[in-house]
N, C-alpha and C positions, 0 to 999 in steps of 0.2 A: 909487506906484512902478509903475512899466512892465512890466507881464509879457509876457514870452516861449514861445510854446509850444512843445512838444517841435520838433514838424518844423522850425522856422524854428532853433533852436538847433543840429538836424543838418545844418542847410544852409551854417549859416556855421562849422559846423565843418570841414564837408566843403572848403570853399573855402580856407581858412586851410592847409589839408592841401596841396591841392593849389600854394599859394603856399611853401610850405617845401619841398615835392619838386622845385618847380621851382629853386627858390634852393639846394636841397645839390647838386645836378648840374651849377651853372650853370659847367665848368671848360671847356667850349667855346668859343668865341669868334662866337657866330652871336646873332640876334635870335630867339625863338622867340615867335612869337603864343600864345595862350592854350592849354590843352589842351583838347580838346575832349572833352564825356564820353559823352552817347546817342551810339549803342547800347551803347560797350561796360564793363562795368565796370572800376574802378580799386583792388586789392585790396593794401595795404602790411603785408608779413611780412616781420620782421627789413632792414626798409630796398631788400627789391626789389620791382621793377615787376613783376607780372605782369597780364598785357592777356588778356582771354578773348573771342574773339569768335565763341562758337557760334549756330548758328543763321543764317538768311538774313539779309547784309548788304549791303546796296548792290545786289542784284541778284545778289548772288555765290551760287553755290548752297551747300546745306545741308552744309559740309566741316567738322566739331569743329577747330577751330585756336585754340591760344593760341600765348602770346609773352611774351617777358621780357628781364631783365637786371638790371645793377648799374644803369648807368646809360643814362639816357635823353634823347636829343635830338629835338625835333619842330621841320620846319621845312616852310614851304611852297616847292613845286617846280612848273617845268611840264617835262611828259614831250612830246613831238610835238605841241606848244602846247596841250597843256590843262594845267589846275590840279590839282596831287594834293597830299596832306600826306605826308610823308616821317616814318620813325623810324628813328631812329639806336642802335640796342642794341650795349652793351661789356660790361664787368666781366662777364663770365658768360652772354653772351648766347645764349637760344635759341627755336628754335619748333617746337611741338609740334604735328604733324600726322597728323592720327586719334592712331595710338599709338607713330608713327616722331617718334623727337627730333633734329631740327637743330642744331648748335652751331659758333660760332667765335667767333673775338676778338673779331670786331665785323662785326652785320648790320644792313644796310640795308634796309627795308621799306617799302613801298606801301601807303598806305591803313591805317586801323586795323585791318581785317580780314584784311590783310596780304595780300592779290593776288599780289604778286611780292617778291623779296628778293633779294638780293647778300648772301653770307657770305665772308671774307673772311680766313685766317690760322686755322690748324686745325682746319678744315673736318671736324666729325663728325654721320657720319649712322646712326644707332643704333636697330635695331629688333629687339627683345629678343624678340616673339612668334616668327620666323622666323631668332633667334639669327645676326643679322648683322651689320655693321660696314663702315663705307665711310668712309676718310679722306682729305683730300687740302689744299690750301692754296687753293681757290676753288673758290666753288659758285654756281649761280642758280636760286632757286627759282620753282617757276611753280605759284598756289595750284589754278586750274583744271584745267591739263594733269596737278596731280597727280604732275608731277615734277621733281625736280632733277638738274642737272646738273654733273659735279665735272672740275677739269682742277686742273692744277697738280702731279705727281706723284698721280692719283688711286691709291686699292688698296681692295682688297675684302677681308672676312676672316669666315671662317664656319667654322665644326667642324663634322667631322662625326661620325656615330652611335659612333663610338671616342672621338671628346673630343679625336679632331686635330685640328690647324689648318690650312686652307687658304688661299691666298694670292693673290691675280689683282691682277696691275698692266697699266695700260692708259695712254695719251694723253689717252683723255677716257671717261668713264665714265656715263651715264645712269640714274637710278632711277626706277623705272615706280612711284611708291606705291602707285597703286590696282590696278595687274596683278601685284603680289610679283612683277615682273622685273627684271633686271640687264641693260644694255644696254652690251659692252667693245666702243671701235672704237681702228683706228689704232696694232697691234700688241701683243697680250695674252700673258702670261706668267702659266702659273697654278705655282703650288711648292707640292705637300703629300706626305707621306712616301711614298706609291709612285709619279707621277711629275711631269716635268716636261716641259708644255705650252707650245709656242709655235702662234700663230695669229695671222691678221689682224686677225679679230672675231670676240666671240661674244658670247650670250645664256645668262643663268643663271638659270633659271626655281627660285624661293624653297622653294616646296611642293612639290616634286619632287626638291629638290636637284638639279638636274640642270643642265648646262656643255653648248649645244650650239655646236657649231663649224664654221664653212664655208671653204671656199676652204683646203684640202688644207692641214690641220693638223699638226704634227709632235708626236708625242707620245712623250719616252725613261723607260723604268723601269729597272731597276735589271738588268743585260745583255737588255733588250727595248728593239724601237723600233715602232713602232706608226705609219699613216698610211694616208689614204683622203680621197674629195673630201670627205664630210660625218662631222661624228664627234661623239657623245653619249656623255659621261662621266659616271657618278654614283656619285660617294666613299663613300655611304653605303652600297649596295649592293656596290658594287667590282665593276661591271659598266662595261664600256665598248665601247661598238656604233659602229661604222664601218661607211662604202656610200658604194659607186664607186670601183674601183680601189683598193682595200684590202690593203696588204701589214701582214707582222708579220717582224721580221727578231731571230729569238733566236740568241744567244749560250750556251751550254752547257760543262760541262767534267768528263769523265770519267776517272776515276783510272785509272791502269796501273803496272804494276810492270816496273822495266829493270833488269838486271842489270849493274853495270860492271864493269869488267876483274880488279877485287879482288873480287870475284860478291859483294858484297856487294846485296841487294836495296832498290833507291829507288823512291821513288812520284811520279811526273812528272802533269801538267794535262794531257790530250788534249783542245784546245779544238776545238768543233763549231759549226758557225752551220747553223741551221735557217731556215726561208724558208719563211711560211706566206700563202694568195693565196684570194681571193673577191671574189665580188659585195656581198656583206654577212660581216660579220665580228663576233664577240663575247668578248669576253676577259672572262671572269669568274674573277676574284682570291680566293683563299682566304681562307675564313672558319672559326671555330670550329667549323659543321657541316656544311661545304662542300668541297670538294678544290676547286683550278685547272681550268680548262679553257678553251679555243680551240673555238668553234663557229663552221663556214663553211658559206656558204650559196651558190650557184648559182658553176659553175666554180671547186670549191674544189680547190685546188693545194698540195701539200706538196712541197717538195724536201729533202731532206738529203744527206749527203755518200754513204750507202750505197742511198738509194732515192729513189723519188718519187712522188709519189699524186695522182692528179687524179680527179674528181667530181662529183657536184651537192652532197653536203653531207658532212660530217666533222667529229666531235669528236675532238678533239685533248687529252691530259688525264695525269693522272700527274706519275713528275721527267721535267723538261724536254720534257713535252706528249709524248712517247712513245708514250703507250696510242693506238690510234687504232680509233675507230667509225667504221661509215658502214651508211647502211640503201636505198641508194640507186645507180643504176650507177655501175660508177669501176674505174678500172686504178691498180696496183700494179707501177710496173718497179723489178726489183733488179738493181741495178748490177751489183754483184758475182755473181750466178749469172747476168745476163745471161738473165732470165725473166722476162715477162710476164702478170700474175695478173690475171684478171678474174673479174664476178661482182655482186650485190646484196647481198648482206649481208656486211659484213667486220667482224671485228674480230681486235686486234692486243692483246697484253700482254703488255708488254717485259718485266717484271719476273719473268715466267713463263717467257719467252721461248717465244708457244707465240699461232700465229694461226690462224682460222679462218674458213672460207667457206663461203657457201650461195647456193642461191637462182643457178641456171647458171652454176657455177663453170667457169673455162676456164683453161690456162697455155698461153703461149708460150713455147716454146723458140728461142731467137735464135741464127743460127751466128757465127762470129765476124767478119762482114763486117756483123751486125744484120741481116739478112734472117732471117724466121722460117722455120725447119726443119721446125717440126711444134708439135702443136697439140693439146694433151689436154679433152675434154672429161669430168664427171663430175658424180656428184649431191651430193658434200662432199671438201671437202680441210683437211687440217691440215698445219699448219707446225711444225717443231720445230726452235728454234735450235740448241741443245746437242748434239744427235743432228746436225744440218745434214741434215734430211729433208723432205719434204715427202709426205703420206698421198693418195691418191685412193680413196677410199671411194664402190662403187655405179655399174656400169652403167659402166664408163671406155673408153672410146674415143679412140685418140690414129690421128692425120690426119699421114701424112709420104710422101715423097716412096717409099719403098718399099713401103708397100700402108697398108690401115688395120687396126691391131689393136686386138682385143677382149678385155676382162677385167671380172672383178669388183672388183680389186684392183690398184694401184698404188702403187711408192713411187719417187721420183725422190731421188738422193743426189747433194746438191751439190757436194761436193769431186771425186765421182767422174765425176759429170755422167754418169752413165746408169739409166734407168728399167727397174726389175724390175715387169714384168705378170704376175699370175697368178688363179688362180680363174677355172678352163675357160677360158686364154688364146687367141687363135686370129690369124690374120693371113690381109686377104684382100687379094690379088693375079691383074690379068689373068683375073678371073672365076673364080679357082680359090681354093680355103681350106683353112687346117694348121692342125691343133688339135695343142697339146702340152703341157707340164707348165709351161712357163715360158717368158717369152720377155724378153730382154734389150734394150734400147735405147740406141744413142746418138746421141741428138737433135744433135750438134753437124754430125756429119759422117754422120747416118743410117745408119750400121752396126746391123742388127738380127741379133742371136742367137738362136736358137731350144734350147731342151732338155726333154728330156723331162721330167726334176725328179729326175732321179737321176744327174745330173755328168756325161751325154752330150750335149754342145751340139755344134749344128750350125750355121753362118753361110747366111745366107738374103739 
């Protein structure tokens, strides 16, 4: 009797195998030649193909790629007149590239080692390390460039460090595999709980999280609107930087109490729109151990309905970005007193109602045509809302059309609109000087009083 030895028994095992997988598939209607098997193996779990073609094939360099499916067609094709072998994957089909998974109804692939592909009907591209997702109804995969391409209704979907969802749809979408990039052209919308982004294009860099965007982006949050030529968004941090022509247009609304005709008391919306402006701009959104805040950087501009503040730089922070820093030269005009505050170091705190200056503090007094009347110079000033005062503290010196007076001390009263100088007060005029107990000011229309400090005032 004829003996067989082992290997020649696994061979024509292996071949009878290969004749049955061809025969359960065969629901296509095409001729397929043989399957071919060097270089890559042919592995049957539970009835599916999977193809693994690691390692250098064909010339193709060293990329881990497998591939699979239910079912499997091979046929030969010519691409720009050469000869390729084509695979045709369905029932489940996918390809696995490094550790990014490709999926759709049915992929068409290049070569066993799979060069290029066509996917084709819910199109998913899944990469669990950088927690992302990319869907869409047509892909092309390219195995060298390392990327695919998705059209068809593509979308992007990623969480961020809270476990939300974010959302970017685009025209046609590109995946960079080997640079963790996202490439959105041809009009992008991104939707995640704080806001909503429209752009032309942009790029979403994986290990960064980060969304950059060109060509004057529009960005709305929740009564915020946000826009500048270039803008970098990232969800996890909840920081978002804008540069070039950078505005922030907030929306705000403070409670007040009105009394109607039955004096009964109601609490009415006093809506406020704030207008914030820079060269560079950063909104940083609150977190568990973070407050809000607006930082501006070169020509940074505030407007609101009672003031306005211009700069080289300004944090902006508090409810409704109120508090205001600044470490840097910048004017302060207030509407309503119709004064001009300069100086280097500012800061504001609404909630106190109570601001501060250093570092050559200076006011201007405006008459009411806006021409400056007079002009306080001093070594610190404080502002008190409640009181409606304003302190000059150290060495004060105020410059006006009737001579210039000198004190240690100043207070200027808003509603009254005139300035009490004292602490050895003196006023010099026409080369001649009066020293007295106090001297009274009214910067609008330059009226100066003089008294001694014992209720004998004299006009000067």
């Amino acid at each position: 009797m004829l003996k067989i030895n082992k290997k020649v028994k696994f061979s024509i095992k292996l071949k009878i195998l290969i004749i049955i997988i061809l025969n359960t598939y065969s629901g296509f209607a095409v001729v397929r030649p043989p399957l071919l098997l060097p270089p890559i193996q042919i592995i049957d779990t539970d009835k599916k193909i999977v193809i693994n073609t690691e390692g250098k094939v064909s010339g193709v360099s060293k990329i881990p790629t497998s591939w699979g499916g239910g079912a499997l067609i091979q046929e030969e094709k010519e691409i720009q007149g050469f000869p390729v072998t084509a695979y045709s994957l369905s029932e489940g089909a996918w390809i696995l590239h490094r550790k990014i998974k490709l999926s759709a109804n049915l992929i068409e692939i290049i070569g066993s080692d799979a060069v290029s592909g066509t996917l084709k009907g819910n199109v998913r591209v899944e990469d669990s390390e950088n927690k992302i997702t990319l869907t869409a109804q047509k892909g092309l995969y390219d195995k060298l460039k390392e990327i695919i391409i998705l059209d068809g209704r593509p979308t992007l979907f990623y969480y961020n460090s809270e476990n939300k969802l974010t959302r970017l749809t685009a025209p046609k979408i590109l995946r960079y595999m080997s640079e963790d990039k996202i490439v959105l052209e041809g009009g992008v919308i991104l939707q995640d709980p704080d806001y909503t982004i429209l752009c032309e294009s942009a790029t979403y860099f994986e290990k960064a999280a980060e969304l950059k965007m060109d060509n004057i982006p529009f960005i709305f949050g929740n009564n915020i609107f946000l826009s500048g030529n270039i803008a970098v968004y990232n969800n996890n941090t909840k920081i978002t930087k804008l540069e070039g022509n950078t505005i922030i247009v907030r929306r705000s609304s403070d409670e007040k109490t009105d009394e109607d005709t039955n004096q009964e008391t109601q609490k009415k919306e006093d809506l406020k729109v704030s207008y914030f402006a820079g060269n560079k701009l950063e909104v940083i959104s609150k977190l568990s151990n973070r407050e809000e805040r607006i930082e501006l950087t070169g020509d940074s501009k505030v407007i609101q309905e009672d003031y306005q503040f211009s700069g080289d730089n300004l944090s902006a922070f508090g409810i409704n970005y109120k508090n205001l820093k600044s470490n840097e030269d910048f004017i302060f005009f207030d509407k309503k007193s119709n004064i001009k505050i300069f100086g280097k170091l500012f800061e504001h705190i609404e909630e106190k109602g109570y601001t501060h200056i250093t570092e050559d503090p200076k006011i201007e007094f405006m008459n009411k045509s806006g021409e400056v009347s007079s002009t306080l110079t001093t070594v610190e000033l404080e502002r008190f809302d409640e009181r409606k005062e304003i302190v000059a503290r150290g060495d004060v010196q105020i410059l006006s059309e009737s001579g210039i007076i000198r004190g240690q001390f100043a207070t200027y009263y808003e509603e009254e609109k005139k300035i009490l100088v004292n602490g050895n007060p003196s006023i010099e005029r026409d080369g001649s000087k009066i020293s007295c107990g106090l001297i009274i000011i009214y910067p609008e229309t330059n009226r100066i009083l003089l008294s001694d400090g014992l209720g004998n005032i004299k006009e000067k």
